[in-house]
DSSP file (Angstrom, degrees, kcal/mol; ACC not computed):
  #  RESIDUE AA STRUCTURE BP1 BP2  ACC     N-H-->O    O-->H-N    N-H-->O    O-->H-N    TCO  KAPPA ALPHA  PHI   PSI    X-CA   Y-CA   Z-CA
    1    1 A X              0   0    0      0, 0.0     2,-0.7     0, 0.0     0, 0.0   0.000 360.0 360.0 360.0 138.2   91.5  101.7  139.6
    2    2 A X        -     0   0    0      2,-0.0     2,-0.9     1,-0.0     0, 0.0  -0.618 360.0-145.2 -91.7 126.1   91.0   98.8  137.7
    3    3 A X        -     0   0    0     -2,-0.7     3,-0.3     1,-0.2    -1,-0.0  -0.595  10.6-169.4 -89.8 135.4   94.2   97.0  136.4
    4    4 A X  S >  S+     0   0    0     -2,-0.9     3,-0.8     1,-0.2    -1,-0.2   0.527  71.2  75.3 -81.6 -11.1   93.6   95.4  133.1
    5    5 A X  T 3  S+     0   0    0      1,-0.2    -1,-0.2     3,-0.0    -2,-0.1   0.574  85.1  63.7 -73.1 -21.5   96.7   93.3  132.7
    6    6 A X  T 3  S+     0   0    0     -3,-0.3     2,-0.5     1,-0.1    -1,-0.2   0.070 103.0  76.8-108.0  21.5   95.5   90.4  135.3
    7    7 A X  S <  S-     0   0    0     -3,-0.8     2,-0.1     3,-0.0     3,-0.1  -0.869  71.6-138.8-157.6 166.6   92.4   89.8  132.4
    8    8 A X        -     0   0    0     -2,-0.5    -2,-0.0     1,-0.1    -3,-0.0  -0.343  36.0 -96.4 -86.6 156.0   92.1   88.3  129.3
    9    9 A X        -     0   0    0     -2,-0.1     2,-0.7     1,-0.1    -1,-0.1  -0.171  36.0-144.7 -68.2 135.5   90.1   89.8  126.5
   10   10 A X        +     0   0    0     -3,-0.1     2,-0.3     2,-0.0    -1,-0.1  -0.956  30.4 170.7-115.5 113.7   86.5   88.2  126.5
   11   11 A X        -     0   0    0     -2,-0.7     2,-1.0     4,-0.0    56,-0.1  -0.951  30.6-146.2-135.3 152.1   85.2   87.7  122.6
   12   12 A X        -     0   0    0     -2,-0.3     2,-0.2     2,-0.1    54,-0.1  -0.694  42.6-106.3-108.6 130.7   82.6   86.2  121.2
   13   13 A X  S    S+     0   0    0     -2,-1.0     2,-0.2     2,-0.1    52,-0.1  -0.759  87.4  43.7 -92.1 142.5   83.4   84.9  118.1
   14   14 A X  S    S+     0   0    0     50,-0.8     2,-0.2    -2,-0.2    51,-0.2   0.567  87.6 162.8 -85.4 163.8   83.4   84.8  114.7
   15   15 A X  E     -A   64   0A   0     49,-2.6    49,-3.8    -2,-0.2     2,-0.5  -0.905  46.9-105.5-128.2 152.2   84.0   88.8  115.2
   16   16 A X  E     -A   63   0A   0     47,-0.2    47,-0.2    -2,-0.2     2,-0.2  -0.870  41.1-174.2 -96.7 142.5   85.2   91.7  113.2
   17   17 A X  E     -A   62   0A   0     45,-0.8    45,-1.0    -2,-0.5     2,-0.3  -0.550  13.2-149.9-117.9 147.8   88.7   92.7  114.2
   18   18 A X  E     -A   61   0A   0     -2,-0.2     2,-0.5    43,-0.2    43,-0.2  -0.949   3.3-155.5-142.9 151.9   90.5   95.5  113.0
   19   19 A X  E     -A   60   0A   0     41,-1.0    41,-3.0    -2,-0.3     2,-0.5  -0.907   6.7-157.9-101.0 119.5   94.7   95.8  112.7
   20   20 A X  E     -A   59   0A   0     -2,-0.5    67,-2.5    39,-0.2     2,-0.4  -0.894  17.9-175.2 -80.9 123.3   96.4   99.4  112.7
   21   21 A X  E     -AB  58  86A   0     37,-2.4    37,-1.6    -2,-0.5     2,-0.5  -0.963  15.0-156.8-129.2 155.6   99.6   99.0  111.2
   22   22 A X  E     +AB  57  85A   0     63,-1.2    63,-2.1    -2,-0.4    62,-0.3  -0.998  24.5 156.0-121.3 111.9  102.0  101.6  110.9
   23   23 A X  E     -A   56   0A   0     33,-1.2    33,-2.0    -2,-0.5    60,-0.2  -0.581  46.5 -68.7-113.5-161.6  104.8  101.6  108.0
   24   24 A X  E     -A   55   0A   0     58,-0.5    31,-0.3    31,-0.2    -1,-0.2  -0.392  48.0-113.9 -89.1 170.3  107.2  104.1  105.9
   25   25 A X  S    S+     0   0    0     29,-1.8    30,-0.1     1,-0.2    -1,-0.1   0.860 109.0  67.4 -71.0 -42.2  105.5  106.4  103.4
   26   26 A X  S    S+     0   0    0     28,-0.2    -1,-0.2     2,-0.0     2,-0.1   0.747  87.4  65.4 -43.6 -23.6  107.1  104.5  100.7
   27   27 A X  S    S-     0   0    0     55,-0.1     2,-0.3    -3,-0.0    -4,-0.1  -0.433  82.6-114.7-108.2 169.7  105.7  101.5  100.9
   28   28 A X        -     0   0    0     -2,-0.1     4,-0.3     1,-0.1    -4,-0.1  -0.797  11.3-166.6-105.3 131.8  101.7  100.5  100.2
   29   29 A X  S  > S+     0   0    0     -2,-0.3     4,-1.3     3,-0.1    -1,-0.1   0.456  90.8  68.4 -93.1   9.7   99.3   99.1  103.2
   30   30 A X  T  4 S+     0   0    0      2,-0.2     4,-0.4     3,-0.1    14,-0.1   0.805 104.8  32.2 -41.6 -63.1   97.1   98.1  100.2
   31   31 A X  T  > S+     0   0    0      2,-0.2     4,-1.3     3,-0.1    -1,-0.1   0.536 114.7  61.6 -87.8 -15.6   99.1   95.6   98.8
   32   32 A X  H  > S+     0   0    0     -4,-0.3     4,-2.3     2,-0.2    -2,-0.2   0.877 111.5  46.3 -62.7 -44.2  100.6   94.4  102.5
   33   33 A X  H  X>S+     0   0    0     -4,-1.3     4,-1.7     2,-0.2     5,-0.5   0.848 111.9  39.9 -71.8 -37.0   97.3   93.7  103.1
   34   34 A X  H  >5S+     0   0    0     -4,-0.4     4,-1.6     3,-0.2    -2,-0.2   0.923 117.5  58.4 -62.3 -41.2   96.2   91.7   99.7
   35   35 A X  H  <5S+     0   0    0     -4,-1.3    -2,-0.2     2,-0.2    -3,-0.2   0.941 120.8  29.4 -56.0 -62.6  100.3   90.0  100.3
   36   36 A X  H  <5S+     0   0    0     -4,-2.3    -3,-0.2     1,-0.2    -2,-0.1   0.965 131.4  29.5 -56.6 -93.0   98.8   88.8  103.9
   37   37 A X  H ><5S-     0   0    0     -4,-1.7     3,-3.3     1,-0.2     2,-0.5   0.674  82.0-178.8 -63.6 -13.5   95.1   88.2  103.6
   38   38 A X  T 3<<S-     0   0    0     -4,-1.6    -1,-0.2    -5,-0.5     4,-0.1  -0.525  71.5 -13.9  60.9-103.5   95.0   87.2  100.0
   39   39 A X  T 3  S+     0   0    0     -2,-0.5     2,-0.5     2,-0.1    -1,-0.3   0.179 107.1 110.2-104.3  19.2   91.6   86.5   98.8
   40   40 A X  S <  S-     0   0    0     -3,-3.3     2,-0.4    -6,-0.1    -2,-0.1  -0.563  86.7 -90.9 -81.7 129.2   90.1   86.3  102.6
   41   41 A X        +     0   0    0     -2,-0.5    22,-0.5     1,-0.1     2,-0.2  -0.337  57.7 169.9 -60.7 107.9   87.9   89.5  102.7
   42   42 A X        -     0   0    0     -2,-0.4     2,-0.7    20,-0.1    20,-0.2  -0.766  35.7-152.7 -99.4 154.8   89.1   92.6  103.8
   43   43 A X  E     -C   61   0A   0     18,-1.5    18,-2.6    -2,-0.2     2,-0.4  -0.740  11.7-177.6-142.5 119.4   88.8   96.0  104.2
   44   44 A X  E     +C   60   0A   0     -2,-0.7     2,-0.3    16,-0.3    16,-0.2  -0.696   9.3 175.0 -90.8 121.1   92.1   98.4  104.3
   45   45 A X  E     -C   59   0A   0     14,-2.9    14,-2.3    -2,-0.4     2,-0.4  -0.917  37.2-120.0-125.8 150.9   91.0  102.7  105.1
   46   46 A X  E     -C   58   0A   0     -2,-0.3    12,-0.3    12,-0.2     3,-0.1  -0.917  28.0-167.5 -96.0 136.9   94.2  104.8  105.5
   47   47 A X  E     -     0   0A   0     10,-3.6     2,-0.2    -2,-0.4    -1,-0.2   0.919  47.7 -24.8-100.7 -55.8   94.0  106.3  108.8
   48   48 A X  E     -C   57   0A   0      9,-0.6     9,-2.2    10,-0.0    -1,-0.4  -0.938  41.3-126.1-156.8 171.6   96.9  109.4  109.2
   49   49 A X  E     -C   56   0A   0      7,-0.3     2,-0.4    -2,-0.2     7,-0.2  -0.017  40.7-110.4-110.9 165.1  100.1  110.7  108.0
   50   50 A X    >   -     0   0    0      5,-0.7     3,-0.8    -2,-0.1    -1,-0.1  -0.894  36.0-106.1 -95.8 146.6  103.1  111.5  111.0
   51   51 A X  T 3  S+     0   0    0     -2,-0.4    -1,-0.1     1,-0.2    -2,-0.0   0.973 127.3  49.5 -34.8 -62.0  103.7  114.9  111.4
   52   52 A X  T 3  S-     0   0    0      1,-0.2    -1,-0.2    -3,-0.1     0, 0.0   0.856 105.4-131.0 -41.8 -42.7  107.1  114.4  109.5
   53   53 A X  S <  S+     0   0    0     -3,-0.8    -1,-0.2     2,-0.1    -2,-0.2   0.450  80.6 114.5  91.9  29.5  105.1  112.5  106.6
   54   54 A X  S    S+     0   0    0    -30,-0.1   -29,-1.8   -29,-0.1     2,-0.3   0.799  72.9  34.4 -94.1  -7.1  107.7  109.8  106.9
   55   55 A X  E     -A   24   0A   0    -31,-0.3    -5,-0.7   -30,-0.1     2,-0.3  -0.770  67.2-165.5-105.7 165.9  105.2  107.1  108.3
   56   56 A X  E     -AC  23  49A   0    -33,-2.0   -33,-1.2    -2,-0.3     2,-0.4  -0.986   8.9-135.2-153.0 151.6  101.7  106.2  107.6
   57   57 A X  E     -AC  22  48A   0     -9,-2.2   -10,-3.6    -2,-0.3    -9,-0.6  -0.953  13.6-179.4-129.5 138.0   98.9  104.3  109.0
   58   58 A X  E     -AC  21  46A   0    -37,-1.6   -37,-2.4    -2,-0.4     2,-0.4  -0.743  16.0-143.3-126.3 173.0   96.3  102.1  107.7
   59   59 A X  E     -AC  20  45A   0    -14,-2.3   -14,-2.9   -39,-0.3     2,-0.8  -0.992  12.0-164.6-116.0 110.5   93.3  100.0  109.4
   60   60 A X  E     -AC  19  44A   0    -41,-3.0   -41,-1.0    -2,-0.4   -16,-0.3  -0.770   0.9-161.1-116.4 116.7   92.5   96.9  108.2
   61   61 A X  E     +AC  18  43A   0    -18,-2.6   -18,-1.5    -2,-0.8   -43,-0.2   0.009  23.7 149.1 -53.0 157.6   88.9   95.3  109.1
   62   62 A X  E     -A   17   0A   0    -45,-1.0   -45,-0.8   -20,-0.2   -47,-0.1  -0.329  47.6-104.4 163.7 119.3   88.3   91.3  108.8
   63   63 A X  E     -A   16   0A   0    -22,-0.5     2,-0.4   -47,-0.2   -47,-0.2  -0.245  33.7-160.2 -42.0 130.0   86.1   88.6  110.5
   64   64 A X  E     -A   15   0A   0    -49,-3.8   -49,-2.6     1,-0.1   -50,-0.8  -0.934   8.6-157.1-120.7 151.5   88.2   86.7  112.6
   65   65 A X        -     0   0    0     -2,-0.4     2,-0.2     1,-0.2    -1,-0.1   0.836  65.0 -12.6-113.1 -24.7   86.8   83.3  113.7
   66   66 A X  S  > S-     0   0    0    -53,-0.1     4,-2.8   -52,-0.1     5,-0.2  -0.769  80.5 -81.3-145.1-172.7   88.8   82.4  117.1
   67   67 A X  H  > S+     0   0    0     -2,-0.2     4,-2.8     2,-0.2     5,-0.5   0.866 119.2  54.7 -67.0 -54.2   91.6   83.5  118.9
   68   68 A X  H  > S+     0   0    0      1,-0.2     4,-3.5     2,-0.2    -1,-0.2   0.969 111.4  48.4 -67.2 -33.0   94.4   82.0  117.2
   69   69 A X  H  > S+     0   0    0      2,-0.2     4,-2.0     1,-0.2    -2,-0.2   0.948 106.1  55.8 -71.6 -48.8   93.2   83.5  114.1
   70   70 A X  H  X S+     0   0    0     -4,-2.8     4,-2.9     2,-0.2    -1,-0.2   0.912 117.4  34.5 -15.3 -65.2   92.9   86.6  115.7
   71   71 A X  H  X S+     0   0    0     -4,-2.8     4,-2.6    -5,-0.2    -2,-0.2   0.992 108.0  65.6 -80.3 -47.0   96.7   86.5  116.8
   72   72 A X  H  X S+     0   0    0     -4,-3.5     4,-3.9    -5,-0.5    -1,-0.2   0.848 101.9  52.2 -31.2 -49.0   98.0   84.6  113.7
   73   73 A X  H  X S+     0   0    0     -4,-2.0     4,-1.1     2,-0.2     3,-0.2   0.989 110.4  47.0 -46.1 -71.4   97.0   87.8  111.8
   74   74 A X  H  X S+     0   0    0     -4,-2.9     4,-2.0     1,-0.3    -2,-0.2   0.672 113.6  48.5 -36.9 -52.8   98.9   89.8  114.2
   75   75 A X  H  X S+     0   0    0     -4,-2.6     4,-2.1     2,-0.2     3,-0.4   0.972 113.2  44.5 -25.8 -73.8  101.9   87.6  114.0
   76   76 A X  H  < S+     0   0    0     -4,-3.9    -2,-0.2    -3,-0.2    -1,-0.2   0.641 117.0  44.9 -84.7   3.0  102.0   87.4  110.7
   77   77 A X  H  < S+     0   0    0     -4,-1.1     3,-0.4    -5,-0.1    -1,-0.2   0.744 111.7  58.8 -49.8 -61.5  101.4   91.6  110.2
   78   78 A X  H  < S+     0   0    0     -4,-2.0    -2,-0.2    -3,-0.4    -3,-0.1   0.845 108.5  36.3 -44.4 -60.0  103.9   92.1  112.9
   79   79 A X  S  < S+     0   0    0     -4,-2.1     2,-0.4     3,-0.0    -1,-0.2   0.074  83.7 124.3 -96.2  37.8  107.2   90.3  111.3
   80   80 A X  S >  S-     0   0    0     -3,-0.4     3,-1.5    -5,-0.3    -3,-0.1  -0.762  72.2-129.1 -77.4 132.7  106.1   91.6  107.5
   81   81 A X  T 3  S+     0   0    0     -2,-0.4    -1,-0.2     1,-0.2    -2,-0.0   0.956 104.5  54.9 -59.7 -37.5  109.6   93.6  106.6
   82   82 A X  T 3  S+     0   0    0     -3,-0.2     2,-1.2     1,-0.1   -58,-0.5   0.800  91.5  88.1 -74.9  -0.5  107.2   97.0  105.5
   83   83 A X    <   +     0   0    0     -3,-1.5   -60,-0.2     1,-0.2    -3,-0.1  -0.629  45.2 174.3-115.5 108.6  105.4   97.2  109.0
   84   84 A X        +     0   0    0     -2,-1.2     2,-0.3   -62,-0.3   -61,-0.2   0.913  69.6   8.8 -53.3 -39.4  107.0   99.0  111.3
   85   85 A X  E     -B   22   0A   0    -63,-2.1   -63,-1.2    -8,-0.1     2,-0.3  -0.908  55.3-157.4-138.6 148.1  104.3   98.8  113.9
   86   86 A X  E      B   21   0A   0     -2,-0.3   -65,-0.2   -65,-0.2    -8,-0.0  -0.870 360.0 360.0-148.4 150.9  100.6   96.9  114.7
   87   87 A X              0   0    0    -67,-2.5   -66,-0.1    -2,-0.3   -68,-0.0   0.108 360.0 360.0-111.0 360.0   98.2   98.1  116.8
């Protein structure tokens, strides 16, 4: 079996990336995503509901041009107060 944890993600850049982010049903990943990427071009699809319907999941697409940009997203996706989760 191969363990994947002792290597690092090989991409050739710029690439399109895509973020799962997971938040409450109240809240929008529409507008999290316009709050974030602002006028950089993106593209948000809602992916599913939780059994319960109290959480929800979106995908959002977007060229990333290096690594740090890559992870920056993630960062800044990660501490946003409506996202519970990214994927």
């Amino acid at each position: 079996m191969i363990d994947l944890n002792n290597h690092k993600l090989e991409l050739i850049y710029p690439c399109e990336w895509c973020y799962k982010i997971v938040i409450h049903d109240e809240h929008d990943g529409h507008h999290i995503a316009k709050e974030i990427f602002q006028e950089r071009p993106h593209k948000v699809i809602h992916s599913k509901v939780s059994s319960k319907g109290k959480y929800k999941s979106f995908n959002i697409e977007l060229l990333v041009h290096n690594d740090d940009d890559r992870t920056h997203y993630h960062k800044i996706l990660h501490e946003h107060k409506d996202v519970k989760m990214v994927l």
